[in-house]
C-alpha positions in Angstrom: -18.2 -10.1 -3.6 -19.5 -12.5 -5.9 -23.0 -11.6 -4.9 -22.4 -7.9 -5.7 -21.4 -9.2 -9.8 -24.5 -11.4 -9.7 -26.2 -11.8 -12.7 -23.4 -9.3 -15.2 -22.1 -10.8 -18.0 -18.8 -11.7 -16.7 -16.0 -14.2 -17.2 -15.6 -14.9 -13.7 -12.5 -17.0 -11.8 -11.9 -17.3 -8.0 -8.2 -17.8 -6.5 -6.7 -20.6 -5.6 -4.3 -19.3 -3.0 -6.5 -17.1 -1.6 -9.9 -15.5 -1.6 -9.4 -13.4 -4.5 -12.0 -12.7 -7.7 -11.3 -12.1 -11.1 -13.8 -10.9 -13.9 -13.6 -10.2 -17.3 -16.1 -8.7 -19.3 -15.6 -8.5 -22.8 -16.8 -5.9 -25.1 -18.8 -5.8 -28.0 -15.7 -5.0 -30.5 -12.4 -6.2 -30.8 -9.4 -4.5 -28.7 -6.9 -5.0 -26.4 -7.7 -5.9 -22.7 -6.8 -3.2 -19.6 -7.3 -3.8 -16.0 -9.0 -2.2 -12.9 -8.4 -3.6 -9.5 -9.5 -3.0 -6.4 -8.7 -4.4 -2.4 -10.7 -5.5 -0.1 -8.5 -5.4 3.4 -9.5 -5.2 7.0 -6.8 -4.2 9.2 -6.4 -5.6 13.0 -7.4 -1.9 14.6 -10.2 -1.5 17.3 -12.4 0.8 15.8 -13.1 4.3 17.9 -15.9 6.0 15.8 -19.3 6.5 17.4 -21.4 5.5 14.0 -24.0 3.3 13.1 -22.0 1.4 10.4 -18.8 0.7 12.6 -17.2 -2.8 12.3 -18.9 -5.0 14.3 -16.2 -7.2 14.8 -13.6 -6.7 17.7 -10.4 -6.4 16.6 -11.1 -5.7 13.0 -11.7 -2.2 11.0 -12.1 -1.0 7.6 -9.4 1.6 8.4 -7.9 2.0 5.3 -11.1 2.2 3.3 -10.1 -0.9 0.8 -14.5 -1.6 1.9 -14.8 1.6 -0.8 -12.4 0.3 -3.3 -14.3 -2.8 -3.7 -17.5 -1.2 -3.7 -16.4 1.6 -7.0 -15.1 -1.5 -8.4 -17.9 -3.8 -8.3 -19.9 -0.1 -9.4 -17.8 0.4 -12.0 -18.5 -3.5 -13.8 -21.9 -2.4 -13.5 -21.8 0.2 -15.3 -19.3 -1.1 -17.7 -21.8 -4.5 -18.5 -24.3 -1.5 -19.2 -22.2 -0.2 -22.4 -20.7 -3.6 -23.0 -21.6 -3.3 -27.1 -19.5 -0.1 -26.8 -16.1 -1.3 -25.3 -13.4 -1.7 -28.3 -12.1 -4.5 -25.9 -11.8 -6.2 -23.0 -11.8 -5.3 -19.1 -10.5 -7.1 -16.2 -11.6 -6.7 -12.8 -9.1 -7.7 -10.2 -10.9 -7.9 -6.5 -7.6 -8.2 -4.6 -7.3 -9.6 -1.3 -4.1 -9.0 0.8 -3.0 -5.9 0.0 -1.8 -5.3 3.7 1.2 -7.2 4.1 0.4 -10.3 2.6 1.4 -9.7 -1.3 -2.3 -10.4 -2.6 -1.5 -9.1 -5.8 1.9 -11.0 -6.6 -0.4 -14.2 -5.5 -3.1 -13.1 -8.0 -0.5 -12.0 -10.7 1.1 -15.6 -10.1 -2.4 -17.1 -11.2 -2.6 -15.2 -14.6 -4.9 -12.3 -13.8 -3.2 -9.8 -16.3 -3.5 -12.4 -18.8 -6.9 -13.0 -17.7 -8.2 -11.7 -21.1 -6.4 -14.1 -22.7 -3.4 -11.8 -23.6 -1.3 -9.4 -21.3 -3.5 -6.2 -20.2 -2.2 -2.6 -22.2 -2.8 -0.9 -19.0 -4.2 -1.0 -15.4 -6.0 1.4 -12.9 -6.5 1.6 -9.5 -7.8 4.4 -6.8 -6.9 4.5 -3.2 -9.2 6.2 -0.5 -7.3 8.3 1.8 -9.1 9.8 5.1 -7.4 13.1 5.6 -4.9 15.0 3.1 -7.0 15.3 0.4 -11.0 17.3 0.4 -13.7 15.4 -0.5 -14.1 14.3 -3.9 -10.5 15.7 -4.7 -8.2 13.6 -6.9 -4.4 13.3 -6.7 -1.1 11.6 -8.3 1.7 11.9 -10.3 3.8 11.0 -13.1 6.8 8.3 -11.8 7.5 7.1 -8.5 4.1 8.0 -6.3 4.8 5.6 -3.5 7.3 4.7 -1.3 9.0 0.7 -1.2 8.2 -0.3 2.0 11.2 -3.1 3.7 11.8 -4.6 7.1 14.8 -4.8 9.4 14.4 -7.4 12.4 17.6 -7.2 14.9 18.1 -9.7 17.4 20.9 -8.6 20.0 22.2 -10.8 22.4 24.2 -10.8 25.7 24.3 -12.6 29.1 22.2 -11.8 31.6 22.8 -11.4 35.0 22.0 -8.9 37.5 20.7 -5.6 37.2 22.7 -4.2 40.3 26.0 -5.5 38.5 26.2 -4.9 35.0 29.3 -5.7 34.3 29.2 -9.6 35.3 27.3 -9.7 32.2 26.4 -8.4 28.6 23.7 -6.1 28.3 22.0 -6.4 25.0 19.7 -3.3 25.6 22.2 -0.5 25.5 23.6 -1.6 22.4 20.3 -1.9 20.8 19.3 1.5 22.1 22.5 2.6 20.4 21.5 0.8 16.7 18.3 2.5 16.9 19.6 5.9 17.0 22.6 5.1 14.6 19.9 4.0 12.1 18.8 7.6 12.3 22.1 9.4 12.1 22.6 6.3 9.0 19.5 7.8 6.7 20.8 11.8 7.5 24.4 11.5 7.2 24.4 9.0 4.5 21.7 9.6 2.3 21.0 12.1 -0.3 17.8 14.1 0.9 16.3 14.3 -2.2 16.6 11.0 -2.5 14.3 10.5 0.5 14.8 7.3 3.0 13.0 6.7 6.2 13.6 4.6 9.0 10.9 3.9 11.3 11.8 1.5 14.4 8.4 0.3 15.4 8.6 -2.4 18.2 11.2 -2.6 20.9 11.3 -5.9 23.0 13.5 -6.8 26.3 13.6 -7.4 29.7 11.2 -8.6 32.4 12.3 -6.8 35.1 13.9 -3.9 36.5 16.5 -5.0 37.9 17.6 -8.1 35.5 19.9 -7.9 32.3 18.2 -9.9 29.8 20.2 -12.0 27.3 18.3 -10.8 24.3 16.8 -7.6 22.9 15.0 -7.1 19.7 13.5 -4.0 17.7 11.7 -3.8 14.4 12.1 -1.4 11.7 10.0 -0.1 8.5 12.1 1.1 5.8 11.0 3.5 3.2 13.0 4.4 -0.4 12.0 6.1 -3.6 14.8 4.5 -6.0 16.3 1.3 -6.6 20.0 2.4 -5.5 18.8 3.7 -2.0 16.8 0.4 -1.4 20.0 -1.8 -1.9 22.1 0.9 0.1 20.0 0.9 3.0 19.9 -3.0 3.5 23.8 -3.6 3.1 24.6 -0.1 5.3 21.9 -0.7 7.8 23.2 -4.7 8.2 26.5 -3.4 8.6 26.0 -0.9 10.8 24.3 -2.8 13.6 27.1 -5.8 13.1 29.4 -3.4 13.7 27.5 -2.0 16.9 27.2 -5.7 18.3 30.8 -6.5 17.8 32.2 -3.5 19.4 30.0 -3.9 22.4 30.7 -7.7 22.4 27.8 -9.0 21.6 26.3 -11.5 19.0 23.5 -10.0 16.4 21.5 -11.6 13.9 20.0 -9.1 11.7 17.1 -9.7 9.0 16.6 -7.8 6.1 13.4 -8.3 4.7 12.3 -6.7 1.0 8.9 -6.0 0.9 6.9 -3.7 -1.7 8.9 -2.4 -4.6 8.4 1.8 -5.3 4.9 2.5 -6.8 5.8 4.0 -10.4 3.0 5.4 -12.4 3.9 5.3 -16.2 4.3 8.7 -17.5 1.8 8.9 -20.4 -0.9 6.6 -18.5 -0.8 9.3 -15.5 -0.9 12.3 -18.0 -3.7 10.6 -19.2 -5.8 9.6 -16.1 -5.5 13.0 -15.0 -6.6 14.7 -17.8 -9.8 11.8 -18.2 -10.4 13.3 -14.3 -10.2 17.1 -15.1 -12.4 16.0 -18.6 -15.2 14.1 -16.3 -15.0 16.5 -13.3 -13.7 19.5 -14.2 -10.2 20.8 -13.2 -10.8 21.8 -9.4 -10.9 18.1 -8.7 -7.4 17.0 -9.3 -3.9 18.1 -8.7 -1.0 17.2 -9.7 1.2 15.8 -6.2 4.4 17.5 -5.8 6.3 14.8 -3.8 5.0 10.9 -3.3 3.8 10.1 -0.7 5.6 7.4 2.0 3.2 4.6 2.1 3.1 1.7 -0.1 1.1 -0.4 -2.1 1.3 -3.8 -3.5 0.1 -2.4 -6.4 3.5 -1.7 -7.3 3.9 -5.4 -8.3 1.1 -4.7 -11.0 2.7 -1.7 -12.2 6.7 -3.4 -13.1 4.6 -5.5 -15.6 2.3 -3.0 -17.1 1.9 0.6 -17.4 -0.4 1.8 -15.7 -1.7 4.9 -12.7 -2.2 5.0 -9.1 -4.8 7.4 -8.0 -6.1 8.9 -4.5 -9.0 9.9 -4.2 -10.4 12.2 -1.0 -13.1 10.6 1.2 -12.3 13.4 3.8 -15.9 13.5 5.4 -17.3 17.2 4.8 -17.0 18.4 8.4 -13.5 17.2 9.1 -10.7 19.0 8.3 -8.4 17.2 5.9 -5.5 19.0 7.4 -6.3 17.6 10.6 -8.5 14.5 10.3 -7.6 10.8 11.6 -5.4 9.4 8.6 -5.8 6.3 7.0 -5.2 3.3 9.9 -6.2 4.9 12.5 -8.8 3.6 14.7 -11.0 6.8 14.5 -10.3 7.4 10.7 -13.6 7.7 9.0 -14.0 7.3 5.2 -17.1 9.6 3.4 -18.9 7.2 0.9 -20.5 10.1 -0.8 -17.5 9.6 -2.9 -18.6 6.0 -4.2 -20.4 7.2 -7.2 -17.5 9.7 -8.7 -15.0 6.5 -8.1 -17.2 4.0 -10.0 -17.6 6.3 -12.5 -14.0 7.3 -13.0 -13.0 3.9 -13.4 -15.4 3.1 -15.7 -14.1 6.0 -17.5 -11.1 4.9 -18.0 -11.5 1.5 -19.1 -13.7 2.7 -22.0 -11.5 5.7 -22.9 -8.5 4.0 -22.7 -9.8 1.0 -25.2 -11.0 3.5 -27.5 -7.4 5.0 -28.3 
């Protein structure tokens, strides 16, 4: 990364808690300060694509296409440090590590880098690749909540094993976990407003050894999904409750672990009405729409945008002879991201940063 900013006239810090970069260019006049960021993720997928650029380590893929976002960003200092005299202020570029999971950007907020400037940024930007969904070049988002918080639940049921031919000389953990599993469904439609939306994903299921013994413990992961800050603090106390409840009637012993994760991605009003107008102005207006629901993923991000207003874009790098309706999605290990795009991101970023100073 640091090669890539080589030899632009940047301010430029590295992180001390993890491999992060921050630069800030400042501009010929005097103004505020907003910030651009962009991630720089691998994910743990084998990739399946027969291409002559596919990761060439096992184990490890750019599946989400944070490789792009780091690439428009570095393009867009570039072209920024070529108009430097012209910016009425300052620009900070966050390259963010740890994006997936790992809270990269409370880390790098933690070390100052919306104060990088030397006072708090006015606004920030960032654009997220997405595989499928959108055609190529196509940009979307949305004024408010645009992405989903994304929380854990981690149950731990356990019995007494024993046989498998005599169930009752013990107590069977895996039918009562089976049971929370499908409660937690029946939870989210019977006790939550649909509009509202909450999803509950169970993801990894863990018990046994055989077929014929009871085990003493089972175990079972869930992702949790909310657009609102109500829903998120209903679904950990209901969801808690509801698999204690579960455990006690069946006689069993639970330990259940709520874990809060990414808060709701919420673009500020007038900085969304804004980026998409700056898009149909640079582009025309066949390259954005407006999205009519968010979307249930989630983005650290987020974290960013509680402190400062700011937008959260996608941007379609749907590959021209895929269909968008049916290509792999982002995290999949045949997803495949169309770099033809890099230009038009670069450029919109930069875009922003210098429009956005000059108001």
């Amino acid at each position: 990364m640091l090669q890539a900013l080589d030899g632009l006239p940047l301010e430029i810090h590295t992180g001390r808690s993890l491999s992060s970069v921050t630069a800030v260019l400042r501009g010929g006049k005097p103004g505020p300060a907003v910030l651009l960021r962009g991630d720089m993720d691998a994910l743990p997928v084998q990739e399946r694509n027969a291409l002559p650029y596919i990761s060439k380590l096992d184990g490890s893929m750019h599946a989400c296409g944070h490789d792009l976002h780091t690439t428009m960003l570095a393009g867009a200092a570039h072209l920024l440090a070529g108009r430097r005299e012209e910016l009425a202020g300052d620009v900070v570029f966050m390259f963010q590590p740890g994006e997936e999971g790992f809270e990269g950007a409370k880390y790098m907020i933690e070390e100052g880098v919306l104060d990088a400037a030397g006072e708090r940024v006015v606004a920030a930007y960032a654009l997220h690749v997405v595989s499928a969904m959108l055609p190529p070049g196509v940009y979307s988002s949305r004024p408010g909540p645009l992405l989903a918080a994304a929380d854990t639940l981690v149950v731990t049921v356990r019995g007494r094993g024993g046989h498998g031919s005599s169930p009752h000389r013990a107590l069977d953990p895996i039918p009562a976990a089976c049971e929370m599993v499908t409660a937690l469904q029946t939870m989210v439609t019977r006790g939550f407003d649909v509009f509202d939306p909450v999803v509950v994903t169970v993801g990894s299921f863990h018990a046994g050894t055989a077929d014929n013994i009871i085990p003493d413990e089972a175990r079972f992961e869930a992702t949790i999904r909310t657009f609102s800050k109500a829903n998120r603090a209903a679904v950990k106390e209901r969801a808690v409750r509801l698999v204690t409840g579960l455990a006690e009637a069946h006689g069993l012993e639970v330990r259940a672990e709520f874990g809060m994760g990414y808060p709701v991605t919420v673009n500020d009003d007038t900085e969304a009405a804004f980026t998409g107008d700056e898009i149909v102005e640079l582009f025309g207006p066949s390259r954005f729409f407006v999205a009519p629901q968010p979307v249930t993923g989630a983005e650290d991000f987020s974290l960013v945008l509680e402190d400062v207003p700011g937008a959260f874009v996608f941007l379609g790098a749907c590959p021209p002879e895929r269909d968008p309706a049916t290509a792999a999605y982002n995290h999949s290990p045949e997803a495949e991201f169309d770099d033809a795009v890099l230009p038009d991101g670069a450029a919109l970023l930069a875009h922003l940063a210098m429009t956005r100073l000059a108001r």
